[in-house]
N, CA, C and O atoms as a MOPAC input file, in Angstrom:
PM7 MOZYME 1SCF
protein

 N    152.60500 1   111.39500 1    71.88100 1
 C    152.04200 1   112.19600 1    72.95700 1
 C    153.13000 1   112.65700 1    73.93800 1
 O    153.44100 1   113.79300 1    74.29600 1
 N    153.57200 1   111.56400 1    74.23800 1
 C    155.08700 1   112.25100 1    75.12300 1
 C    155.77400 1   112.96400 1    74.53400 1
 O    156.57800 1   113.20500 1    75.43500 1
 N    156.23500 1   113.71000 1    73.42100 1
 C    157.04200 1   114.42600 1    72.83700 1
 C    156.18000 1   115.83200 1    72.56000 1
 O    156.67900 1   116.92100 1    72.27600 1
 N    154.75400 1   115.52700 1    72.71600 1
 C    154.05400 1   117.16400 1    73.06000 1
 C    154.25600 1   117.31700 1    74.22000 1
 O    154.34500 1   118.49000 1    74.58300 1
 N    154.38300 1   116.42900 1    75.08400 1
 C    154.03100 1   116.59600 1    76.77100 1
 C    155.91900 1   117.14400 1    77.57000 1
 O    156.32000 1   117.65600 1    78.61500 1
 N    156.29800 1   116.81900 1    76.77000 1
 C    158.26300 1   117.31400 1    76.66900 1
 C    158.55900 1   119.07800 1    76.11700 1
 O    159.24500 1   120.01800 1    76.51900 1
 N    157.65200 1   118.84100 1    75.04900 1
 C    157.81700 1   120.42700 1    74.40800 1
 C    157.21000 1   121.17700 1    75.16900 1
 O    157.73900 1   122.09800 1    75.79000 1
 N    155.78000 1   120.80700 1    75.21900 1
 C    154.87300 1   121.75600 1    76.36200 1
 C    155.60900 1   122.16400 1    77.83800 1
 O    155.58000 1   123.23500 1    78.44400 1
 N    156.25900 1   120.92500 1    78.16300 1
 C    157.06300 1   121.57800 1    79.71600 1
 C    158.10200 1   122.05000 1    79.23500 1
 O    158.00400 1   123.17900 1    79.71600 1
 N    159.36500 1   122.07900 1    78.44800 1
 C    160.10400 1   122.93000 1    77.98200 1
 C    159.29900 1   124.04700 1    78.01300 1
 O    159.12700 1   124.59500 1    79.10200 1
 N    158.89900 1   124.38200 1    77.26300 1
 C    158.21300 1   125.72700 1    76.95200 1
 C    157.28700 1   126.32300 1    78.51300 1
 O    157.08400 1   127.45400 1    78.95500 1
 N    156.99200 1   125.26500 1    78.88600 1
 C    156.34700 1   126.13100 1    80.28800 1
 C    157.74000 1   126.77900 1    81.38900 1
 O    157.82400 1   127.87800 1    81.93700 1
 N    158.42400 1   125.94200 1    81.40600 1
 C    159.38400 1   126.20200 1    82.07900 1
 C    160.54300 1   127.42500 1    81.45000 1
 O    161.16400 1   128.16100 1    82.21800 1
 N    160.65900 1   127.46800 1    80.28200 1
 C    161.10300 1   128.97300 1    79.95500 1
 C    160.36200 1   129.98500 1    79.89100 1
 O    160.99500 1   131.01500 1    80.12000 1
 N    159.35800 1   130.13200 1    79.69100 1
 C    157.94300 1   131.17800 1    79.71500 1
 C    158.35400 1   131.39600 1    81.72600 1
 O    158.99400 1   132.39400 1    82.05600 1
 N    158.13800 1   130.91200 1    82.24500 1
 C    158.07300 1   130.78500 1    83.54200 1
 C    159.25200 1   131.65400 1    84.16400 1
 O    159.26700 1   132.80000 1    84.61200 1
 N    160.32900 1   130.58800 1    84.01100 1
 C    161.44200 1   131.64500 1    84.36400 1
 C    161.77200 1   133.29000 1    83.85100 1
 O    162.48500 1   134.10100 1    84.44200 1
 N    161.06100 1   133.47700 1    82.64300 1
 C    162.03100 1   134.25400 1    81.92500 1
 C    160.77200 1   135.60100 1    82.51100 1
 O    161.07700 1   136.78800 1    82.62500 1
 N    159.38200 1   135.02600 1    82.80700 1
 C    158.34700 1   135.91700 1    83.70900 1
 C    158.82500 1   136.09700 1    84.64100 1
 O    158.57100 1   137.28300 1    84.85600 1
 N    159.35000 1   135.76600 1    85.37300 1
 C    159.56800 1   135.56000 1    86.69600 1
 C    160.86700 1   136.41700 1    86.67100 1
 O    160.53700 1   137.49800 1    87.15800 1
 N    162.18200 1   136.45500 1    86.34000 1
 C    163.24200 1   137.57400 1    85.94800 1
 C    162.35700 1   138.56600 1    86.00900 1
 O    162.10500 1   139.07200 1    87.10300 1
 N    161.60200 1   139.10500 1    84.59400 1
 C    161.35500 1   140.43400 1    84.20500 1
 C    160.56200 1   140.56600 1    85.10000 1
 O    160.88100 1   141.64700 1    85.59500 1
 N    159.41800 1   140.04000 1    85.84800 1
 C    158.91900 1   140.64500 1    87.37000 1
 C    159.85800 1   141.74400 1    88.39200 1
 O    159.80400 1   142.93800 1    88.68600 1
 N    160.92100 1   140.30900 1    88.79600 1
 C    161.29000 1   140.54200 1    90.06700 1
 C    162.95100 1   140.98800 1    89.86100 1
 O    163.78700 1   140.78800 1    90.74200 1
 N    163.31000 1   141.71300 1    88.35300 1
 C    164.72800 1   142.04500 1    88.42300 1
 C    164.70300 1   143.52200 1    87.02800 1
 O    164.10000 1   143.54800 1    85.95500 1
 N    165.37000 1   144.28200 1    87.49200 1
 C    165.74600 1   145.23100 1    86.41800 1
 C    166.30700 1   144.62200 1    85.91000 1
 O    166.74600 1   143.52800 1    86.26500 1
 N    166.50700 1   145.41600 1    84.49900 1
 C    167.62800 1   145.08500 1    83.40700 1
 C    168.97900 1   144.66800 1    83.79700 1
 O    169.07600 1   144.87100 1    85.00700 1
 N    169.85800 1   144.27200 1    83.41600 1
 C    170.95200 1   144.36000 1    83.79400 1
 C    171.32900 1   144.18200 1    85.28500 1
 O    172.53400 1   144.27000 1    85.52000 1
 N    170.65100 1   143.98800 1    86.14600 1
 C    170.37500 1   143.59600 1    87.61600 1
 C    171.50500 1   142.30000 1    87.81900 1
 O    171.23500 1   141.41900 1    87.00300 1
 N    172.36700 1   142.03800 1    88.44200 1
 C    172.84100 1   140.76900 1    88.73500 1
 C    173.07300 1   140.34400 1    90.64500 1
 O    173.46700 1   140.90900 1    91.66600 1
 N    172.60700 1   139.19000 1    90.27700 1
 C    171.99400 1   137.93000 1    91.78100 1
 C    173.35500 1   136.86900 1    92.03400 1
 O    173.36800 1   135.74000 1    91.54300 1
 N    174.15600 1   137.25200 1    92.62500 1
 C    175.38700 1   136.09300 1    92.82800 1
 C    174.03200 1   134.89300 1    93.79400 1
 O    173.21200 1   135.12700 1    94.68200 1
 N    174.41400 1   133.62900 1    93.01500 1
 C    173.89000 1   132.56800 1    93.39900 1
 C    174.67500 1   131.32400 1    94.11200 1
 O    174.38900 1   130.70700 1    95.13800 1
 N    176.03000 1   131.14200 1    92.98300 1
 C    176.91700 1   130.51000 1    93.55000 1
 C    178.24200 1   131.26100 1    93.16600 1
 O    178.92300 1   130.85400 1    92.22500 1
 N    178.62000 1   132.42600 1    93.94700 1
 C    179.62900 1   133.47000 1    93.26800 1
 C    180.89500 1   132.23900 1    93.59600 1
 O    180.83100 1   131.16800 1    94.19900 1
 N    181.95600 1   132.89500 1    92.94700 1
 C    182.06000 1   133.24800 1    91.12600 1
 C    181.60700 1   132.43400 1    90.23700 1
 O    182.28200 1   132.47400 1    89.20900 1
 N    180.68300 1   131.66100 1    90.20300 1
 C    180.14000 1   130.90200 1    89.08900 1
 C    179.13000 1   131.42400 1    88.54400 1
 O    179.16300 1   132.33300 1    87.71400 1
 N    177.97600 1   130.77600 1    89.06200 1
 C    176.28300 1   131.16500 1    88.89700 1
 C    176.01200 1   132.67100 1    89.38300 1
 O    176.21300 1   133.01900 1    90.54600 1
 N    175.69500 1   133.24600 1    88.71200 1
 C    174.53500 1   134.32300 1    89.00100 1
 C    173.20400 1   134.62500 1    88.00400 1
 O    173.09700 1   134.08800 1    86.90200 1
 N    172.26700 1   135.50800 1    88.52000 1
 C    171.55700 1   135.47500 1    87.99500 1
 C    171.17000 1   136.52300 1    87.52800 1
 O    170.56500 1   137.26200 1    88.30500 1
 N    171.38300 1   137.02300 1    85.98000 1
 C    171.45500 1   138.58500 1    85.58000 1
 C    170.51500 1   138.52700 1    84.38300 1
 O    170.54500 1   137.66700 1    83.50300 1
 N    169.84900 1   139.34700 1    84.45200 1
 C    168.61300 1   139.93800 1    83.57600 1
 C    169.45100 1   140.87100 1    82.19400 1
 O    170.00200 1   141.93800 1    82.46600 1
 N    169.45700 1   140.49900 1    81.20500 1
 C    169.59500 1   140.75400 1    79.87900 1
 C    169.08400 1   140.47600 1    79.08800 1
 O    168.54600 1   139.37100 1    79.15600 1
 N    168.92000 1   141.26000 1    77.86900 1
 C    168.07700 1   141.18800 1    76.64300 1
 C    169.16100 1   141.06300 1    75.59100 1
 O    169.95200 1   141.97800 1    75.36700 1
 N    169.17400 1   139.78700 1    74.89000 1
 C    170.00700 1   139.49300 1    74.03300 1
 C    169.57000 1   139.66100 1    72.38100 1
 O    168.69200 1   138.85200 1    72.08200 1
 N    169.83900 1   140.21300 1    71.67300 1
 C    169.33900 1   141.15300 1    70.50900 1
 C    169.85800 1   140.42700 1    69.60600 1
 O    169.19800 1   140.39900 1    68.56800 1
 N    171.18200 1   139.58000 1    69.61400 1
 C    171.81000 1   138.54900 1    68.86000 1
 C    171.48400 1   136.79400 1    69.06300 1
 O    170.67600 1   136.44400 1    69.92300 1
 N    172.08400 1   135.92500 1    68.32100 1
 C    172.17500 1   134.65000 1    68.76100 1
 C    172.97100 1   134.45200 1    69.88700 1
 O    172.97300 1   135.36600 1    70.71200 1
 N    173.87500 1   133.13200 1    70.18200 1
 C    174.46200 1   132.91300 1    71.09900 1
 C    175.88900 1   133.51100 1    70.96600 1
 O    176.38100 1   133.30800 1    69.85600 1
 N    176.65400 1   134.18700 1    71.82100 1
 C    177.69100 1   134.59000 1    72.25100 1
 C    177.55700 1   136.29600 1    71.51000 1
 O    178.50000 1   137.06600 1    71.32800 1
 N    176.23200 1   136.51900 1    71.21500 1
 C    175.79100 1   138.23200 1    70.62000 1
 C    176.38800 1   138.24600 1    69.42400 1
 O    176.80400 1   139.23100 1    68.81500 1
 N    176.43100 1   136.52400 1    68.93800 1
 C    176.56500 1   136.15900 1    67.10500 1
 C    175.56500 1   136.88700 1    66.21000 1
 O    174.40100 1   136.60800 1    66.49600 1
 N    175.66800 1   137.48400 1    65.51200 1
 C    174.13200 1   138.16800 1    64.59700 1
 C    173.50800 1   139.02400 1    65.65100 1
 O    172.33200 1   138.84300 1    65.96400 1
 N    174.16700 1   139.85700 1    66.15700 1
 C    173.46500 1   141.32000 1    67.19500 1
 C    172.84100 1   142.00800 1    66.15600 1
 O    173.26800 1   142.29700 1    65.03800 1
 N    171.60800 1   142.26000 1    66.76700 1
 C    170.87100 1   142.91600 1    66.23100 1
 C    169.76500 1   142.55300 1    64.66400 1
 O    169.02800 1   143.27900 1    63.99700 1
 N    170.15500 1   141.00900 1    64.56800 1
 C    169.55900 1   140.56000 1    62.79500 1
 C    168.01000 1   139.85700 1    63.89200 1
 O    167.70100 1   138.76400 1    63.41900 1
 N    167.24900 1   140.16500 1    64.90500 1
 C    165.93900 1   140.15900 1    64.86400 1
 C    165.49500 1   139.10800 1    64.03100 1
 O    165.50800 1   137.87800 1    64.08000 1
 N    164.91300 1   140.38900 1    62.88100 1
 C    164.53700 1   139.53400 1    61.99700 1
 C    164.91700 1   138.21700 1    61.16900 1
 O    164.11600 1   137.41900 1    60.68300 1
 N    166.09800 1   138.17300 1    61.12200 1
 C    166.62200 1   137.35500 1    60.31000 1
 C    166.78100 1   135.51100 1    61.27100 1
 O    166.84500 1   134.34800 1    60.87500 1
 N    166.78400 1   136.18400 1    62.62000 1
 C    167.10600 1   135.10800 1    63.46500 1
 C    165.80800 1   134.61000 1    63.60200 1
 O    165.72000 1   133.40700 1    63.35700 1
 N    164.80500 1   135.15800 1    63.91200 1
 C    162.96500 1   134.99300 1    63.84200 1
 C    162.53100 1   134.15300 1    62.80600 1
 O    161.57600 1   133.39400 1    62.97500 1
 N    163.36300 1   134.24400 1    61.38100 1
 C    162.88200 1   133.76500 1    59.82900 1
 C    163.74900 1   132.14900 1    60.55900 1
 O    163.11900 1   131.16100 1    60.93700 1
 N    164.83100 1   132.24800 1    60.58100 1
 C    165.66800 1   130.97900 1    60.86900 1
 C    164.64400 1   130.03200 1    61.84200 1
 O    164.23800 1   128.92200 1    61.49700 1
 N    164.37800 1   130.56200 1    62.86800 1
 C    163.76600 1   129.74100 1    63.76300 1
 C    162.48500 1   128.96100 1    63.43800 1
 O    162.00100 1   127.84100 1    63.60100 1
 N    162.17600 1   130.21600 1    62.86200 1
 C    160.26300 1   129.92900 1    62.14900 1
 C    160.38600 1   128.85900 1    61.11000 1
 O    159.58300 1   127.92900 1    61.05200 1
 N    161.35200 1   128.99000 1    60.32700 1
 C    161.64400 1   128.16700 1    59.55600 1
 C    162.10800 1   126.59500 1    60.14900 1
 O    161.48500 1   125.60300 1    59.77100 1
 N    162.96300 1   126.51400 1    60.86300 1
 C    163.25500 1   125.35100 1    61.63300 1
 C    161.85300 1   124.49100 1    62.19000 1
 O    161.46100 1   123.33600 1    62.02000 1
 N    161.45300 1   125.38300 1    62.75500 1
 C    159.35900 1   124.92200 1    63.50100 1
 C    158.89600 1   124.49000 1    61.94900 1
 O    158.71700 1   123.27200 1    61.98500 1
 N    158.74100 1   124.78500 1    61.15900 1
 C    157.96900 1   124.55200 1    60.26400 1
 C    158.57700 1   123.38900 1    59.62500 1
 O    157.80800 1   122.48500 1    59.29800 1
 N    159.79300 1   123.25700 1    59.39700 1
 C    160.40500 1   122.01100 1    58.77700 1
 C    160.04800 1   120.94400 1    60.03600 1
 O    159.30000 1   119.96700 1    60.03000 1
 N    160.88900 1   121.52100 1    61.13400 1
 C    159.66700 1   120.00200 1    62.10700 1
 C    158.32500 1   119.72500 1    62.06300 1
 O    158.01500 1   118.55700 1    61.82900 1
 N    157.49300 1   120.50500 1    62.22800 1
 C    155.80600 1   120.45600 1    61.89200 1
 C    155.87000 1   119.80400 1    61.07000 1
 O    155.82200 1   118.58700 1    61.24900 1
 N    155.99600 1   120.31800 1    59.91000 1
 C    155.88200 1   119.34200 1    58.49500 1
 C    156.00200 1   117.99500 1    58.22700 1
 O    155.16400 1   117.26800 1    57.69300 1
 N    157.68100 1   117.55800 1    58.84600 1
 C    158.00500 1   116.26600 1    58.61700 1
 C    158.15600 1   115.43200 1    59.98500 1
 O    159.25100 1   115.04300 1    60.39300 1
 N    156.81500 1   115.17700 1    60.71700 1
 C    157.13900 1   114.91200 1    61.75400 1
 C    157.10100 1   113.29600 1    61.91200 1
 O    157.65600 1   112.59200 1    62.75700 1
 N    156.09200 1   112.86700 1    60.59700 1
 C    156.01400 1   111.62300 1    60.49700 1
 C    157.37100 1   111.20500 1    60.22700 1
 O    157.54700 1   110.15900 1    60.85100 1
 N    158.61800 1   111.59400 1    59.46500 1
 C    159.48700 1   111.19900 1    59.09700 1
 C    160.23400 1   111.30800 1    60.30300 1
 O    161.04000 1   110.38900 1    60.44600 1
 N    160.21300 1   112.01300 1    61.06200 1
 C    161.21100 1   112.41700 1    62.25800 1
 C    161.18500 1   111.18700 1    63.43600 1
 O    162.09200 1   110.74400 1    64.14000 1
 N    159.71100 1   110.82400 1    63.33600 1
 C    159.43400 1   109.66700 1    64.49000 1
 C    159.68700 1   108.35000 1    64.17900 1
 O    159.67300 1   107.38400 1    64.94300 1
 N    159.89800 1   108.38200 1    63.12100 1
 C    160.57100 1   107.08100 1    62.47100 1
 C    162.42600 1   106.55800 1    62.89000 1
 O    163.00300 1   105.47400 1    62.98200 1
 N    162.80800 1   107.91300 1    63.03500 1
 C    164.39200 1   107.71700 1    63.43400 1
 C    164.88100 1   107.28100 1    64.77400 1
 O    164.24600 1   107.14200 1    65.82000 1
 N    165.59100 1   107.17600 1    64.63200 1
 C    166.21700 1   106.76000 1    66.09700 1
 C    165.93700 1   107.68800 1    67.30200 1
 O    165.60200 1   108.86400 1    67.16000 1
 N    166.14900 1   106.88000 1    68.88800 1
 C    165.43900 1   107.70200 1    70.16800 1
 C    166.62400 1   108.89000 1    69.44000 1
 O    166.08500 1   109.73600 1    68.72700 1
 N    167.82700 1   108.96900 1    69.55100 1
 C    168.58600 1   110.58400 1    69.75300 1
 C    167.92300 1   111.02700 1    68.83400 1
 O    167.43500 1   112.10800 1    69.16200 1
 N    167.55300 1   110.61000 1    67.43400 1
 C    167.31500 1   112.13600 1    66.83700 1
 C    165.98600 1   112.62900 1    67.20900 1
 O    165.88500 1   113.81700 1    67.51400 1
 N    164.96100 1   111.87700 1    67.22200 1
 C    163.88100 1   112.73100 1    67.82600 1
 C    163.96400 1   113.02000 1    68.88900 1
 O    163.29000 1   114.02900 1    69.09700 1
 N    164.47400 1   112.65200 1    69.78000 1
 C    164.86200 1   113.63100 1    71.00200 1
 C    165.42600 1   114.74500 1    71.27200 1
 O    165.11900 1   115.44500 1    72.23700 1
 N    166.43600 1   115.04900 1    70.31500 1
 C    167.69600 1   115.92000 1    70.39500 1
 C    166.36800 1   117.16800 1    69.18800 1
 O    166.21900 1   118.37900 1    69.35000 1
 N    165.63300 1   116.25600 1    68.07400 1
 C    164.84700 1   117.53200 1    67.41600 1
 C    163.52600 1   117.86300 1    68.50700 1
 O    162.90900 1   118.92500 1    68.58300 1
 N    163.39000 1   117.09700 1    69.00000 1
 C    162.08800 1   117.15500 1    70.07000 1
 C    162.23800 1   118.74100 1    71.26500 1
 O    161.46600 1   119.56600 1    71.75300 1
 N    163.30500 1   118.53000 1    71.27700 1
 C    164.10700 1   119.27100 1    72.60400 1
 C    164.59100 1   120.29200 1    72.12000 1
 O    164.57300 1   121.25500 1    72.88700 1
 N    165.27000 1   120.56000 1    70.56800 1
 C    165.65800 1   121.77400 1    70.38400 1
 C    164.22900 1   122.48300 1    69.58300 1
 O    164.22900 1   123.68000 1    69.29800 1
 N    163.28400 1   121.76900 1    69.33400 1
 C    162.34000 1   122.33700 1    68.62200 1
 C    161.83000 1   123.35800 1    69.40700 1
 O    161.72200 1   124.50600 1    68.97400 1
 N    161.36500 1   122.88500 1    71.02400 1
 C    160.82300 1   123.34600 1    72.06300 1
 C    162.13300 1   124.76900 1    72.56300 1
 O    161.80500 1   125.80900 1    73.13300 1
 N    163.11100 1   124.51800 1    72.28400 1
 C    164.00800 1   126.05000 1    72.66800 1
 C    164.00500 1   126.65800 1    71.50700 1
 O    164.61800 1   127.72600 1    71.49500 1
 N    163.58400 1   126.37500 1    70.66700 1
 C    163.59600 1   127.36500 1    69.16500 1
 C    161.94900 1   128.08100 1    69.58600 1
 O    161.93900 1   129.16700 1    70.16700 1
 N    161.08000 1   127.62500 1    69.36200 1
 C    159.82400 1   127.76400 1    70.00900 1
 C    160.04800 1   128.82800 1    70.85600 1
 O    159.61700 1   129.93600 1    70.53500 1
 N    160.78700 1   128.63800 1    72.11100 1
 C    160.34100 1   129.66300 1    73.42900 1
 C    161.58600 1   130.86600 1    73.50500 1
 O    161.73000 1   131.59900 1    74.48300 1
 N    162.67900 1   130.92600 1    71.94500 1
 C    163.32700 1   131.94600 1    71.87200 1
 C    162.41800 1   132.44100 1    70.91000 1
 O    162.20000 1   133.61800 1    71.19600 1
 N    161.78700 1   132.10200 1    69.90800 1
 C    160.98700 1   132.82000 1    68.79100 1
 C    159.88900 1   133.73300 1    69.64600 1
 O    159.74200 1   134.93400 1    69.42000 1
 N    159.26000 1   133.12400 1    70.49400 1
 C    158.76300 1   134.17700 1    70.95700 1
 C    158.99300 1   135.13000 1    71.71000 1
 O    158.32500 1   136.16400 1    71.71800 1
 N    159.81600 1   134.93400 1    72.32300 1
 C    160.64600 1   136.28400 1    73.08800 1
 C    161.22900 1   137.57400 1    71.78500 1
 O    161.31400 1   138.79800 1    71.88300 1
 N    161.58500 1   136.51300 1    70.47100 1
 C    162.02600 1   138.04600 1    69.71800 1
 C    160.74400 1   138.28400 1    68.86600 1
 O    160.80200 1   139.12200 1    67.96600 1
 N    159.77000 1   137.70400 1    69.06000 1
 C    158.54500 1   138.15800 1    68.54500 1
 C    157.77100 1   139.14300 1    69.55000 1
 O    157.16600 1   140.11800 1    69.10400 1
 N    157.80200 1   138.92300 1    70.59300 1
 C    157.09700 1   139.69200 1    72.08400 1
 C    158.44300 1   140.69800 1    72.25700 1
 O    158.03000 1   141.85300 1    72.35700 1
 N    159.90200 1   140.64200 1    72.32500 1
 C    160.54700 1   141.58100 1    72.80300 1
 C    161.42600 1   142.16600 1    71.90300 1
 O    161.83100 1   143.30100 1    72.15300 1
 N    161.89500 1   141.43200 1    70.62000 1
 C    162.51200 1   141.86500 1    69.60900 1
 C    164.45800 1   141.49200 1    70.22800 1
 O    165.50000 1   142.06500 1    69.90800 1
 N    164.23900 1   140.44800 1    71.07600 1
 C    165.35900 1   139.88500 1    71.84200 1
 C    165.19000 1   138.96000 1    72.51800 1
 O    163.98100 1   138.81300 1    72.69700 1
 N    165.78900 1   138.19900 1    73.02900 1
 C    165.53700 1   136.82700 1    73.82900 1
 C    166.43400 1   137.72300 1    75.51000 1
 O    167.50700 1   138.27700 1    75.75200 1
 N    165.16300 1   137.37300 1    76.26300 1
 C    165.61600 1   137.14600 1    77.85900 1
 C    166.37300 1   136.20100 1    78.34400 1
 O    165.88100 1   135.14600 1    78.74300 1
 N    167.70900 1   136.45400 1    78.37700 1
 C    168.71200 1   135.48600 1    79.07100 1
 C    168.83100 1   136.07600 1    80.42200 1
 O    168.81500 1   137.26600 1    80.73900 1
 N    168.99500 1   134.65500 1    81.41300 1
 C    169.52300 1   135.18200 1    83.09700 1
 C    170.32100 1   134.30700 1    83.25900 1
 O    171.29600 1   134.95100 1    83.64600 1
 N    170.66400 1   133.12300 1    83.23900 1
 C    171.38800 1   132.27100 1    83.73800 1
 C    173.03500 1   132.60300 1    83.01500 1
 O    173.35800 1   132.20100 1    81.89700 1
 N    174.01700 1   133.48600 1    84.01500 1
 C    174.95700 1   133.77800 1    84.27000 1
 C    176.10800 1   132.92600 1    84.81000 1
 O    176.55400 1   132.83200 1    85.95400 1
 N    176.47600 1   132.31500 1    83.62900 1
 C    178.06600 1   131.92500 1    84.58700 1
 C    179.14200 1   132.01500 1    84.14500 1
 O    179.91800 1   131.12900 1    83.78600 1
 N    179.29200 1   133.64100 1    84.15000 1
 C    180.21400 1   134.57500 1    84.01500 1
 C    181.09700 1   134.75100 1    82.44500 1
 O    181.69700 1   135.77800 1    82.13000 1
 N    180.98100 1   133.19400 1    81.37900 1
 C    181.39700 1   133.22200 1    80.24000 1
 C    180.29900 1   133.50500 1    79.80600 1
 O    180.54900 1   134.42900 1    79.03300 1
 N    178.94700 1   133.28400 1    79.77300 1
 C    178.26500 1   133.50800 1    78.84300 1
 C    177.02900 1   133.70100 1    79.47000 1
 O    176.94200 1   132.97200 1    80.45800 1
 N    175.56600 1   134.72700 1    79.19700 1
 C    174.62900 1   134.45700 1    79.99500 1
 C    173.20100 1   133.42600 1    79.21200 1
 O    173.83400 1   132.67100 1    78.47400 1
 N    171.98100 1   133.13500 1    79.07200 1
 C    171.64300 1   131.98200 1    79.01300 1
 C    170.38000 1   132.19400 1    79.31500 1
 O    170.05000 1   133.08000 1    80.10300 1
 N    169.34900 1   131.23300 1    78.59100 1
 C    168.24700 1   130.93000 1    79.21500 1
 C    167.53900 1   128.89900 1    79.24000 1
 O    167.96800 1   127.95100 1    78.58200 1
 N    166.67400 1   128.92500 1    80.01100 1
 C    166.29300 1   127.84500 1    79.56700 1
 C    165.96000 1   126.91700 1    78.02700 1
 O    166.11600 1   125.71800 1    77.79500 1
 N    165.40700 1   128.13000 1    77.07300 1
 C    165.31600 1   127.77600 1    75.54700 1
 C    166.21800 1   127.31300 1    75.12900 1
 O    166.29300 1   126.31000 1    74.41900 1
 N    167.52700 1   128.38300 1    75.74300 1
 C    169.22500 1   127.65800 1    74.98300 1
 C    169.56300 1   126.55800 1    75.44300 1
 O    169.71100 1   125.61000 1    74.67200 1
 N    169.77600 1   126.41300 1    76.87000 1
 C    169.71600 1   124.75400 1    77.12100 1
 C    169.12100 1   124.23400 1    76.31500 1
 O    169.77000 1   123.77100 1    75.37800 1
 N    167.95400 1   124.10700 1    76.31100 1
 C    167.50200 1   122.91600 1    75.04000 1
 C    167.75100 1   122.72100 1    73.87400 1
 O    167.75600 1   121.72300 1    73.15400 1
 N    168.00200 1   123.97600 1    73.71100 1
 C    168.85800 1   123.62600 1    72.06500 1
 C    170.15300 1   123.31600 1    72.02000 1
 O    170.61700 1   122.91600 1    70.95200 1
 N    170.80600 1   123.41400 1    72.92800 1
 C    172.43800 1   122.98700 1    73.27900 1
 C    171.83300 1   121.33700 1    73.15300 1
 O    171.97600 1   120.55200 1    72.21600 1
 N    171.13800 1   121.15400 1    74.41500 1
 C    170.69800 1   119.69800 1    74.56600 1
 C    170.59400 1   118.83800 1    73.56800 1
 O    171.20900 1   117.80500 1    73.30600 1
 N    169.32500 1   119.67000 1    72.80400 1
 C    169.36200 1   118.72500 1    71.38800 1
 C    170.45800 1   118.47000 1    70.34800 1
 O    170.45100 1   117.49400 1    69.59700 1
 N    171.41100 1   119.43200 1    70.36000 1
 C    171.82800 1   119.30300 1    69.50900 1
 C    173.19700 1   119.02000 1    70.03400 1
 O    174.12300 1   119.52800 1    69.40200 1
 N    173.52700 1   118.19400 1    71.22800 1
 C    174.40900 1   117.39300 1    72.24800 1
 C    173.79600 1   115.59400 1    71.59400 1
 O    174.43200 1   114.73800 1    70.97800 1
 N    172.32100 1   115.60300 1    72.08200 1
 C    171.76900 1   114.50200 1    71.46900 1
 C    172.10500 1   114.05800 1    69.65600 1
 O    172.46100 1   112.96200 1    69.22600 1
 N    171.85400 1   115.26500 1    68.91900 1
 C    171.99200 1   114.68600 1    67.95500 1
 C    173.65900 1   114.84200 1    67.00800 1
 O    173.94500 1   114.51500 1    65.85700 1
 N    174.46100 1   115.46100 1    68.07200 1
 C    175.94200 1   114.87400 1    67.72800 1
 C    176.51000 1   113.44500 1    68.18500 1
 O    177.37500 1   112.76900 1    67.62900 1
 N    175.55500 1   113.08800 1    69.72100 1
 C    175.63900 1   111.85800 1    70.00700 1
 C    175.01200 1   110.72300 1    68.89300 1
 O    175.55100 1   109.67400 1    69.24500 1
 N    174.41000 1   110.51600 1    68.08600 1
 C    173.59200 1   110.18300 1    67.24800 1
 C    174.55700 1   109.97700 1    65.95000 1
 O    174.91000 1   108.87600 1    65.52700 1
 N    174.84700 1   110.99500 1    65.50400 1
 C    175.79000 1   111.07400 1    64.05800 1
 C    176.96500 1   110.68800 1    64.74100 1
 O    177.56000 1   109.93600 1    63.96900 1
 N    177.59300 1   110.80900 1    65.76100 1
 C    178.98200 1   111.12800 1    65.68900 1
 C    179.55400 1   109.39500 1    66.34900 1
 O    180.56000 1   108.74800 1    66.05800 1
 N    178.72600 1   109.17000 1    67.04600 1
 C    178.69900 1   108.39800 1    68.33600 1
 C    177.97600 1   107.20000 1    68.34100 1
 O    178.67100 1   106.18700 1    68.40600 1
 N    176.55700 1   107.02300 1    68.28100 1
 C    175.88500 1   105.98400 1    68.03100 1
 C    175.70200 1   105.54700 1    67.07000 1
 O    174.92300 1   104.59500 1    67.03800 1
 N    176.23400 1   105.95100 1    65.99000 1
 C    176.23300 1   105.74800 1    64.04900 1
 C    177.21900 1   104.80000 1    64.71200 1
 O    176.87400 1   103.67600 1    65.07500 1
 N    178.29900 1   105.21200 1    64.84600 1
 C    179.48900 1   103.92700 1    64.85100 1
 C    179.24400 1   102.84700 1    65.46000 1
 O    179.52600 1   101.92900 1    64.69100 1
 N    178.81200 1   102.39700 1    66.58200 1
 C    178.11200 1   101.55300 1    67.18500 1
 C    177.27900 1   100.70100 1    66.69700 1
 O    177.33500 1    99.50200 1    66.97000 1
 N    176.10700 1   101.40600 1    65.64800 1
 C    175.54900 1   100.44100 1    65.01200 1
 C    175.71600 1    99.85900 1    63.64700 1
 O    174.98300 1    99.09100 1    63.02400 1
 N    177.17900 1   100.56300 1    63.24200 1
 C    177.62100 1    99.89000 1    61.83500 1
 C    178.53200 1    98.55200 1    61.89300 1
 O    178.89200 1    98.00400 1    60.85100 1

């Protein structure tokens, strides 16, 4: 139950923000927050991360959908593993989730969170997150418990 109640606020909280941008900012609009670091700029990202695969939409939509469905599926197996890995899949499931629908609703993912190397949304955090968790896991806590 806690790991719906984790995805569900992930997902509320990028739905949220990323409403809340396209309200109250044009395209391309940028908000110095903590200049030169943070700002906050409204873009539509058409690629993966760093505008990796610009423009493959579709292909990034199949990847994701596919990822959701391999978690759905094997979830009994997933809860069996250790806290990092279901956490780290718990957490990136929920940013795969709330970028799939942005390129399903926009045919691009709404990034704002600007700090100046790269811009960002809440979905990507979580998938950074998870998949921070589950290098901690293989890389890190494997050794520990051998």
């Amino acid at each position: 139950m806690i790991y719906a109640i984790v995805t569900t606020l992930i997902l509320i909280a990028d739905r949220l923000t990323k409403m809340l941008v396209m309200s109250k900012m044009v395209e391309g609009e940028s908000i110095p927050l903590l200049p030169p670091v943070l700002y906050l700029t409204y873009v539509h990202n058409k690629g993966a991360a760093f505008g990796f695969l610009k423009g493959q939409v579709i292909f990034l939509s199949l990847v994701s959908l596919a990822f959701i469905v391999v978690i759905a599926t094997q979830w009994k197996k997933i809860k069996a593993k250790s806290f990092f890995t279901r956490w780290g899949i718990v957490i990136s499931f929920a940013g795969a989730i709330g970028n799939l629908i942005d390129r399903i609703l926009y045919r691009s993912v709404v990034d704002f969170i600007d700090i100046r190397i790269f811009i960002f949304n809440i979905a990507d955090v979580a998938i950074v997150l998870g998949a921070a968790l589950l290098f901690w896991e293989v890389v890190i806590h494997d050794r520990k418990t051998r």
